[in-house]
C-alpha positions as CSV (number, residue, x, y, z in Angstrom):
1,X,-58.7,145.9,122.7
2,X,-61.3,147.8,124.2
3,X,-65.1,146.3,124.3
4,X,-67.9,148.5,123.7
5,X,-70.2,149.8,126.5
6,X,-73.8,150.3,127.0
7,X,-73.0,154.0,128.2
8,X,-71.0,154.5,125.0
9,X,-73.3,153.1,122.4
10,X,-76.2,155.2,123.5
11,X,-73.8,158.1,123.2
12,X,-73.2,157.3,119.3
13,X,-76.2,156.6,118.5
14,X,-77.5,159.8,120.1
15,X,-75.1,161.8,117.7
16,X,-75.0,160.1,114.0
17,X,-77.4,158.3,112.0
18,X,-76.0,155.1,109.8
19,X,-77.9,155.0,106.4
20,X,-75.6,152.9,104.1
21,X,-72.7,150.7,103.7
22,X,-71.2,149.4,100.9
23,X,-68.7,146.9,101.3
24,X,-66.4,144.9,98.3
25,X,-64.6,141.9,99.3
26,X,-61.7,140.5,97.6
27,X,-61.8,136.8,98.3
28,X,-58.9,135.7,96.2
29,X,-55.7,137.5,97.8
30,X,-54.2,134.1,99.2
31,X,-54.7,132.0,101.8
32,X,-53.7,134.2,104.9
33,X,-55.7,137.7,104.3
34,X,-58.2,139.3,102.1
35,X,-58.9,143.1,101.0
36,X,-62.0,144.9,102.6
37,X,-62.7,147.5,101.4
38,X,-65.9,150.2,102.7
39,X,-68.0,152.8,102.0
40,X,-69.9,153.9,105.4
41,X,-72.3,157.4,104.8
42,X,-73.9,158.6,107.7
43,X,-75.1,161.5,109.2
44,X,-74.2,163.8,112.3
45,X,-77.1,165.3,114.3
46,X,-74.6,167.7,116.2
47,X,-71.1,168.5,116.1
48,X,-68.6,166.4,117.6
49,X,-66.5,162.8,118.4
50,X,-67.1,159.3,117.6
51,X,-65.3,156.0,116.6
52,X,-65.4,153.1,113.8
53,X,-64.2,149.8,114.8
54,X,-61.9,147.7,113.1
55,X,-59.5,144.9,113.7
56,X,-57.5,144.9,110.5
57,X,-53.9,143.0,109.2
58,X,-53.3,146.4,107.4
59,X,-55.2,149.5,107.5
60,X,-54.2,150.7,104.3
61,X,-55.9,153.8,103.7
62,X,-59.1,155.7,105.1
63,X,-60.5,159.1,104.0
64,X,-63.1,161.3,106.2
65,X,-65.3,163.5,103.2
66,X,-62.7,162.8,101.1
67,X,-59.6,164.0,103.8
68,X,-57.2,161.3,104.8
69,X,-57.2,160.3,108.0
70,X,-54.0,158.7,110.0
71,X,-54.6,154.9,109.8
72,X,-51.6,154.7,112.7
73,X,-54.7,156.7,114.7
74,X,-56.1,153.1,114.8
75,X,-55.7,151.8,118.4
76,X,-56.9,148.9,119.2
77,X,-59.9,147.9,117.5
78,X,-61.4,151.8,117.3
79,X,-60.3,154.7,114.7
80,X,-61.3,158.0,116.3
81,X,-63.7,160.1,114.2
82,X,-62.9,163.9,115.9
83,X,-64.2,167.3,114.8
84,X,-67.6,165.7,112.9
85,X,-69.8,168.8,111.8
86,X,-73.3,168.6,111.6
87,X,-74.8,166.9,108.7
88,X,-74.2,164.3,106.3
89,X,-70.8,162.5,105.8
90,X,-68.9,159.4,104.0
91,X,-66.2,157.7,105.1
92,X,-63.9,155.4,103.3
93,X,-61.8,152.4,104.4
94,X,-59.7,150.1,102.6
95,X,-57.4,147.4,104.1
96,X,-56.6,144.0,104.1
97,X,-58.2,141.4,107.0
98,X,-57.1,138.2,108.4
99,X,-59.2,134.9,108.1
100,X,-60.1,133.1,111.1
101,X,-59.7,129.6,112.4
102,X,-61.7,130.2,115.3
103,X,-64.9,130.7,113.7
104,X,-64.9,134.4,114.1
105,X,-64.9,136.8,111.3
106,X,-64.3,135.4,108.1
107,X,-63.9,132.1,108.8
108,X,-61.8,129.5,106.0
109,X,-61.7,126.0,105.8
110,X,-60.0,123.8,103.8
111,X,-61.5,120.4,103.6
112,X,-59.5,117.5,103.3
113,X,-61.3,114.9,101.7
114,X,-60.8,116.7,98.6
115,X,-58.9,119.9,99.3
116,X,-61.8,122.3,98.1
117,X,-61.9,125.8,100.5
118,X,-64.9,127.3,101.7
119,X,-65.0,130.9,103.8
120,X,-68.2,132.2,105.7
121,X,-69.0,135.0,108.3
122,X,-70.0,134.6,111.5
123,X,-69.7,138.5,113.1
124,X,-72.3,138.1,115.9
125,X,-72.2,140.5,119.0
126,X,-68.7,142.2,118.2
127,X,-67.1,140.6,115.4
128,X,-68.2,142.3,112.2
129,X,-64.8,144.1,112.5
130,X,-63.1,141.2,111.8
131,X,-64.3,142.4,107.8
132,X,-65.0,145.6,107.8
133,X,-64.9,148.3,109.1
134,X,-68.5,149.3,110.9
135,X,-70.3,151.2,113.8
136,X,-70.9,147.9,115.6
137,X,-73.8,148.1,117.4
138,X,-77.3,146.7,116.8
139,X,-79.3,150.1,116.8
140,X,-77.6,151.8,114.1
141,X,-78.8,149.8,111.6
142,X,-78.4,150.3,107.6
143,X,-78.8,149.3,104.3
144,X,-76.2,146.7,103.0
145,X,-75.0,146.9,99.3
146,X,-72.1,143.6,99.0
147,X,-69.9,142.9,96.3
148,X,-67.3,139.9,96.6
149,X,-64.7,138.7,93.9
150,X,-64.1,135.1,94.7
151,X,-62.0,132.3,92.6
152,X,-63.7,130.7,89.5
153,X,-66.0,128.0,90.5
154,X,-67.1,129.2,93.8
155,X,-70.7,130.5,94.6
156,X,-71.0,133.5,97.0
157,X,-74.1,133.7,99.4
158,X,-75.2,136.6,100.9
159,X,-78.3,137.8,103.2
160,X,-80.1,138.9,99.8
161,X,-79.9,137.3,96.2
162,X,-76.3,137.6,94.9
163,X,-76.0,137.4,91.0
164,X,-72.5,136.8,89.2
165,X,-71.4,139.4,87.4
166,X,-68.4,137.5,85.8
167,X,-64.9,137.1,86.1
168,X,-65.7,135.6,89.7
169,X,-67.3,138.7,90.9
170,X,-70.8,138.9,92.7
171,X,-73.1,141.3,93.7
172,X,-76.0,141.1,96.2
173,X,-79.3,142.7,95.8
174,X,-79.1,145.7,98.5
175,X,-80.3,144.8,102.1
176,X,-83.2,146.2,104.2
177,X,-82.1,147.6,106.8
178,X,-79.7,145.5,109.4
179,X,-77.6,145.4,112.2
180,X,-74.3,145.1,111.5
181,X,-73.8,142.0,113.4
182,X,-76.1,139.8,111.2
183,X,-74.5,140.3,107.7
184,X,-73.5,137.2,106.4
185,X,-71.4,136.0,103.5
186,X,-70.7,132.3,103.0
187,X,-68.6,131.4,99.6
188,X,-67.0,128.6,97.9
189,X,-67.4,126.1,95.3
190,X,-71.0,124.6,97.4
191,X,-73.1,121.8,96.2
192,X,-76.9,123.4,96.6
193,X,-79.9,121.9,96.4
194,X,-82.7,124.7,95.0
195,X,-86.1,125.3,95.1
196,X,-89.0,128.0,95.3
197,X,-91.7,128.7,98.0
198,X,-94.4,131.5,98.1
199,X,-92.8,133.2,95.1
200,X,-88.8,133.1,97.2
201,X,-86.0,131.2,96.4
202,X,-85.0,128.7,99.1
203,X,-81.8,127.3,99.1
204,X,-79.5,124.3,101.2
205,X,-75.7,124.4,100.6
206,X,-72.7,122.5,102.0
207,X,-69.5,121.5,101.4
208,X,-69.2,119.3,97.7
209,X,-67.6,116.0,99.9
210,X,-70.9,116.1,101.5
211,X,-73.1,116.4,98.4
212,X,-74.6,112.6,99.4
213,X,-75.7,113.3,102.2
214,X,-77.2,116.7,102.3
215,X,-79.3,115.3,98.8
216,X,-80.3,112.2,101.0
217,X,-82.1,114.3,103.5
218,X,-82.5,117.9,101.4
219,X,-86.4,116.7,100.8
220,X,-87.1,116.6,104.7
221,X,-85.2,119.3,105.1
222,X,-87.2,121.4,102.9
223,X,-90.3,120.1,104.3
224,X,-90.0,121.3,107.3
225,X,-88.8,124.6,106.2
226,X,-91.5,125.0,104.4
227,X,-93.9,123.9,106.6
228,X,-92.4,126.3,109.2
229,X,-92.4,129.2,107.0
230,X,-96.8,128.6,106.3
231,X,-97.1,128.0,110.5
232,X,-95.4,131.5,111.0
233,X,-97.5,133.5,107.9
234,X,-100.1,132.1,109.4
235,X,-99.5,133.6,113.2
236,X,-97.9,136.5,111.9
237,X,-99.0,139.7,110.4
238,X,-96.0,140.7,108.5
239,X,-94.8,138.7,105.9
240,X,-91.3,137.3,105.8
241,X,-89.1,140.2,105.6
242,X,-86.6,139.3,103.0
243,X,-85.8,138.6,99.6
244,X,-84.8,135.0,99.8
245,X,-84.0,131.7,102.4
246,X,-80.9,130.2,102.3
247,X,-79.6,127.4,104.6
248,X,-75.9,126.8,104.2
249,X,-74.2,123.7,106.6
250,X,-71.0,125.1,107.3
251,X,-67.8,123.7,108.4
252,X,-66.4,124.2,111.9
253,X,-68.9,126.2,112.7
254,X,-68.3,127.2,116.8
255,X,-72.4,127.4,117.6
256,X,-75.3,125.6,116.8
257,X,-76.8,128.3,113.9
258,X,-76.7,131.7,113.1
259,X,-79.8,133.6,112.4
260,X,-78.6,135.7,109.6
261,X,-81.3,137.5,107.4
262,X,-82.1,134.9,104.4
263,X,-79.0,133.4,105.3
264,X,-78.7,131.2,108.3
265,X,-76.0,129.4,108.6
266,X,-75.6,125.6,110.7
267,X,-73.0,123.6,111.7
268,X,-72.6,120.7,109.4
269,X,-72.9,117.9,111.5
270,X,-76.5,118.9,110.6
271,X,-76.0,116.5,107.5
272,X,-76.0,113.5,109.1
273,X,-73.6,110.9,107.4
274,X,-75.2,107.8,108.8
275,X,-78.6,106.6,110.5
276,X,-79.8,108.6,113.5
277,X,-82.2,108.3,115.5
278,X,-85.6,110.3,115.1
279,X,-84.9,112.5,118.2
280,X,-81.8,113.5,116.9
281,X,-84.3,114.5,113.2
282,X,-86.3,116.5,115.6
283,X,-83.2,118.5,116.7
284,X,-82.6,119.4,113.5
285,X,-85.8,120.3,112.5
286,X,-85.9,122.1,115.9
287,X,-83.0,124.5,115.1
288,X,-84.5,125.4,111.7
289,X,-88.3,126.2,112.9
290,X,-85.8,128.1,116.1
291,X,-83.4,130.5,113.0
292,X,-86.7,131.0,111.3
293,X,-88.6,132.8,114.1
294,X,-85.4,134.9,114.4
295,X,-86.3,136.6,110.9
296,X,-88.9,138.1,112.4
297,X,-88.2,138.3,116.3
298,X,-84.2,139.3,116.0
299,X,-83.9,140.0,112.2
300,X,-86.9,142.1,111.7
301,X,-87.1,143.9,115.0
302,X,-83.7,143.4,117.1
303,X,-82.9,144.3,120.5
304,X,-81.4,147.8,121.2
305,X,-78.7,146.2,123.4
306,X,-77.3,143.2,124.6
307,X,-79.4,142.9,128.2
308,X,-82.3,142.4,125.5
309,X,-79.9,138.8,123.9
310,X,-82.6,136.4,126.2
311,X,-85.4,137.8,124.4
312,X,-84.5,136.9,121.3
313,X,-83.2,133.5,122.3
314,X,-86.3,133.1,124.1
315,X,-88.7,133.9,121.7
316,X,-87.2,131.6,119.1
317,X,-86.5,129.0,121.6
318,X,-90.3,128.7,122.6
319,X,-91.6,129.3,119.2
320,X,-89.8,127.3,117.3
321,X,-90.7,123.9,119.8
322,X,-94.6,125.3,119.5
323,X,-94.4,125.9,115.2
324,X,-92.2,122.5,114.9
325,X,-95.4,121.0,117.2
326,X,-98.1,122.5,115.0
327,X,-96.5,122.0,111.5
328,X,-94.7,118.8,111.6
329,X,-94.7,115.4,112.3
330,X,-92.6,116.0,115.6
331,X,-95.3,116.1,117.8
332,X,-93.9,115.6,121.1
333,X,-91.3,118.4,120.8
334,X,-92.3,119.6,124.3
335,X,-91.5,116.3,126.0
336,X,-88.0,116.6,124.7
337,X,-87.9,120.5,126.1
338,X,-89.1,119.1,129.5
339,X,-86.7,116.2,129.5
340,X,-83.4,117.8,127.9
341,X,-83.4,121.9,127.6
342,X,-85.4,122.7,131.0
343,X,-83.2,120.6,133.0
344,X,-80.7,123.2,131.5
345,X,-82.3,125.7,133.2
346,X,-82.9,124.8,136.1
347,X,-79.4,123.8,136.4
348,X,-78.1,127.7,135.5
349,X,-80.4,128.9,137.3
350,X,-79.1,127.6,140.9
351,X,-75.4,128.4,140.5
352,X,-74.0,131.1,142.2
353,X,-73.8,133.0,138.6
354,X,-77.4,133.3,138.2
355,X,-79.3,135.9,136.8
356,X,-82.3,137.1,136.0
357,X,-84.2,136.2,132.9
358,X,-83.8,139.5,131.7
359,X,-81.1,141.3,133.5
360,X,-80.5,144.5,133.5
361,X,-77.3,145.9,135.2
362,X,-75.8,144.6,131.0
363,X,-72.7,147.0,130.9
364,X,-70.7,146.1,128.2
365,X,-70.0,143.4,125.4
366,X,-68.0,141.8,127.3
367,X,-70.7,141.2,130.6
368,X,-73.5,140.0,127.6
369,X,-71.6,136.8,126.7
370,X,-71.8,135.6,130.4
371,X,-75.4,135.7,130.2
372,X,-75.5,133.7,127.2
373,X,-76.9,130.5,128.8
374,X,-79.4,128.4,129.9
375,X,-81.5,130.6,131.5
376,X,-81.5,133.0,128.3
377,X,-82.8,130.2,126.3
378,X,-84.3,127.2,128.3
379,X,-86.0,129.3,131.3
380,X,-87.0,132.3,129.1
381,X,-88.6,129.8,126.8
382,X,-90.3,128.6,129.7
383,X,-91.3,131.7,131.1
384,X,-92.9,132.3,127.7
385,X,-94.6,129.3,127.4
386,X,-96.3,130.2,131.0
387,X,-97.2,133.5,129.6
388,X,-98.8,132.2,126.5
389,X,-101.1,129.9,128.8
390,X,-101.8,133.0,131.4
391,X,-102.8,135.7,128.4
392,X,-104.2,132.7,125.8
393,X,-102.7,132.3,122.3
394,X,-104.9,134.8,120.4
395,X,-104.2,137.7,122.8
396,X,-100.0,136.9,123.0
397,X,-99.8,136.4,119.2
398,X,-102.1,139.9,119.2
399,X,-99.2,141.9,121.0
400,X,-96.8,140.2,118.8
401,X,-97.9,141.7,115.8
402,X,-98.4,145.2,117.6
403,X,-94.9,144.7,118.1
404,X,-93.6,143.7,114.7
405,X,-95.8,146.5,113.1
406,X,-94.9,148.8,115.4
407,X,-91.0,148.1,115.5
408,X,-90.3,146.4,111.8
409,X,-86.9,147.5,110.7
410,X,-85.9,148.8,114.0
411,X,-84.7,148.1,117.3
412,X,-87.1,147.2,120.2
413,X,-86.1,146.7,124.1
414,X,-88.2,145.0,127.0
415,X,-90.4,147.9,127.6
416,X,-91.0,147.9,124.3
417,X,-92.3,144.3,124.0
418,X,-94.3,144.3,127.1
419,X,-96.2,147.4,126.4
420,X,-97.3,145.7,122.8
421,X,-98.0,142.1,125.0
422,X,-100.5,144.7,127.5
423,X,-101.8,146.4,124.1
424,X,-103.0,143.2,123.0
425,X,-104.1,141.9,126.4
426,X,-107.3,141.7,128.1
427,X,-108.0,144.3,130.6
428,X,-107.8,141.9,133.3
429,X,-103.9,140.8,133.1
430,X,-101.2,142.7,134.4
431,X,-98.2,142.3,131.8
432,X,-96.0,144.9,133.3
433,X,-96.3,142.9,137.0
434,X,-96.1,139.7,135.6
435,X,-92.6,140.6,133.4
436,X,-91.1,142.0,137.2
437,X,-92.0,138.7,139.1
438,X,-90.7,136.3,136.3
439,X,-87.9,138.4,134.7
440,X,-86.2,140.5,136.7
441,X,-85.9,137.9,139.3
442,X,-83.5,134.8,140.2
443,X,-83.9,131.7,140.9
444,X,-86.4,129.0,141.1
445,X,-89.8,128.7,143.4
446,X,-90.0,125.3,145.1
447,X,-93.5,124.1,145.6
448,X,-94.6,120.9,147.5
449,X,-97.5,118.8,147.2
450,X,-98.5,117.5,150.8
451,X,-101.5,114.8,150.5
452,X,-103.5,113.6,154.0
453,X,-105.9,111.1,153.7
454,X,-108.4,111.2,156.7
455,X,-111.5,108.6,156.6
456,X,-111.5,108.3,153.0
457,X,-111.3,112.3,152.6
458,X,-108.3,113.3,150.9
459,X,-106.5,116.8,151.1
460,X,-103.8,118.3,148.9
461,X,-101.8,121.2,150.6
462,X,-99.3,123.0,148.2
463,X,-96.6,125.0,150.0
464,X,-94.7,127.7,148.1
465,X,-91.1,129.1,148.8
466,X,-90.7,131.6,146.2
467,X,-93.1,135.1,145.4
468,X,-93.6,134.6,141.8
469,X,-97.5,133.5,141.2
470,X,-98.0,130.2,139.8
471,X,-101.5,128.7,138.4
472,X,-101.4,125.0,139.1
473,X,-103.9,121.9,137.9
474,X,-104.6,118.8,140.1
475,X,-104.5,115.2,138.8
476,X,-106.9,112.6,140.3
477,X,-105.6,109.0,139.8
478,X,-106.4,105.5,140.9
479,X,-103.2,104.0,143.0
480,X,-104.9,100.8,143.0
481,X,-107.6,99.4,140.2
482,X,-109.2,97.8,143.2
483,X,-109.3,100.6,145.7
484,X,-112.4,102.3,144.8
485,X,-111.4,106.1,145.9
486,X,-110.7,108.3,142.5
């Protein structure tokens, strides 16, 4: 199946306009497949040819302005859309879709300590056709209305507040606008622990066999999630963006978290089943302060395309180790960055298959997942971190709201972000220069301290290999209580 290119999303985004899906699930249909069906209207600015994508078990039926399309025109993954006029239009697609075992799609999981199922999505980057069918591609981003009929007994969560309707069918509130890749459904019969902050429901969820456990911890948990959410009102000028805050501990879940829109979802080794240690607490609590930052760096405002993925990992990555610092008991978060996620980056970042921070030669799908590493998360983070210090906090957080007002409910790219960063910057600092000599280059700079010691005068020569500018501080330190140089 073919993967989408940069050169041919810009094209469909330059000729239609996505305002609304709306989607119905049928959750109940057996254990192999389930029925999508989908309501996409959009509009064309000019005459002419685009595509859906969909990877269906059975394309069933799909109707063009009411005019029935071929579903054998399906190849691959893409239906062709030909001879679109100008102006508004509605297509309609109904078929039946495959669960995954692979964590891809719609995943299901039977559990076997008590044989209770649970399903979720995960559709980042490409997968969203693995439900429905969808223009998949961050920028054309619409409004969401879900319905899902699932088996008596089972809750259904969604990126906005679902309400049941009866007879095992739910609806959730429509969405702001999204990308397609960060809808999320998770269902099944969940244990959930519930609460309200700020006026919004807040939510955990797992698996029933794990019910213990998750109520063990669910007060820390919340804690910290709460904590999180007053650190990042507090630096931030727009309020959380959404209508709720769900947190649902998934099963064989193939990543760490997902940052879906009041719905992240984590893997569920999350809910620890016996005594850990406090580092691995401050992991935890790590990867929720990281999801949350996504809501508004990601969720909020998301990239255009995929040579943008490092700035969203970035972002969250630095600012969820500085909010978890600020608002928590974990203190030292830094310490375990230096010890355990820089050395991550520094390792990526002297292979052969380096790249640049943000790179930009992104073609395809395809060419973004290589670039979904350590230098995307652990040396962007640092590279953040060093321009936090170099502007100061009041005048980084400044461009950060410039960029957030400026881009809320839309997509952004790396021009974009850096001409909000120079916006809010004093006069005196170059953001477009320093984004060139830290981003769009590879590799590390190696500097080395050289001390000489000549009749009790001592000198400290630092020599650079590298061209990116670096600010340094000196440490004076007695070797020897009794040696009386400082």
């Amino acid at each position: 199946m073919p993967v989408l290119t940069r050169d041919e999303a810009q094209t469909r985004a330059r000729l239609i306009d996505v305002q609304r899906y709306t989607v119905d699930l049928d959750l109940t249909r057996g254990a192999d497949t389930f029925d999508s069906r989908t309501v996409i209207r959009f509009t064309a600015r000019a005459a002419g040819d685009t595509f859906v994508e969909l990877k269906p078990a059975d394309l069933r039926s799909v109707t063009l302005d009411g005019q029935p399309l071929d579903p054998t025109a399906l190849d691959g993954n893409r239906l062709p859309l030909t001879g679109l006029t100008e102006g508004p239009h509605e297509l309609v697609a109904d078929a039946a879709m495959r669960y995954s075992h692979t964590g891809e799609g719609m995943h299901r999981f039977t559990d076997p300590t008590d044989g209770e199922t649970y399903v979720y999505t995960q559709l980042f980057m490409e997968d969203v056709q693995r439900v429905f069918v969808a223009f998949d591609q961050p920028d054309l981003k619409a409004l969401f209305d879900l319905t899902v009929t699932a088996p008596e007994g089972w809750t259904v969560l969604a990126n906005s507040v679902t309400e049941h309707l009866g007879e095992g069918k739910w609806q959730a509130a429509t969405t702001p606008l999204l990308s397609t890749y960060l809808v999320a459904v998770a269902a099944g019969p969940w244990h959930s622990v519930r609460t309200e902050h700020r006026g919004l429901p807040f939510g955990l969820h797992c698996r029933r066999s794990l019910a213990p456990h998750l109520d063990a911890d669910a007060e820390e948990i919340l804690d910290i999630t709460r904590a999180c959410f007053d650190r990042y009102h507090e630096k931030f000028t727009e309020p959380y963006p959404f209508d709720s805050y769900d947190q649902a501990f998934v099963p064989e879940f193939n990543a760490g978290a997902m940052e879906n829109p009041g719905l992240v979802t984590f893997r569920d080794e999350f809910v620890y089943r016996s005594a850990v240690t406090d580092t691995e607490r401050q992991t935890r609590a790590m990867v929720v302060a990281h999801e949350m930052a996504h809501m508004w760096f990601g969720d909020l405002v998301t990239l255009r395309w995929w040579d943008d993925i490092w700035l969203n990992e970035s972002f969250a990555e630095y600012m969820g180790y500085q909010t978890l610092t600020e608002a928590t008991r974990f203190t030292d978060t830094w310490v375990d960055f230096g010890v355990a996620r820089k050395a991550w980056g520094y390792d990526a970042d002297q292979r052969p298959s380096t790249h640049p921070v943000a790179p930009e030669a992104v073609e395809d799908t395809a060419s973004a997942l290589l670039n979904f590493d350590g230098i995307s998360y652990a040396k962007g983070a640092s590279a953040l971190r060093q321009l936090v210090t170099w502007l100061g906090e009041k005048d980084f957080l400044a461009g950060i709201n410039i960029h957030f007002q400026r881009h809320k409910f839309a997509n952004a790219t790396l021009a974009d972000f850096i001409d909000s960063l120079a916006s809010g910057a004093s006069a005196d600092r170059d953001v477009h220069a320093w984004a060139d000599a830290w981003l769009r280059t590879t590799g590390v700079d190696t500097l080395t301290a050289r001390v000489t010691d000549t009749d009790s005068t001592w000198t400290l020569t630092v020599d650079q290999q590298g061209s990116r500018p670096h600010r340094i501080a000196v440490g004076l330190y007695d070797r020897d209580p009794a040696d009386g140089r400082a």
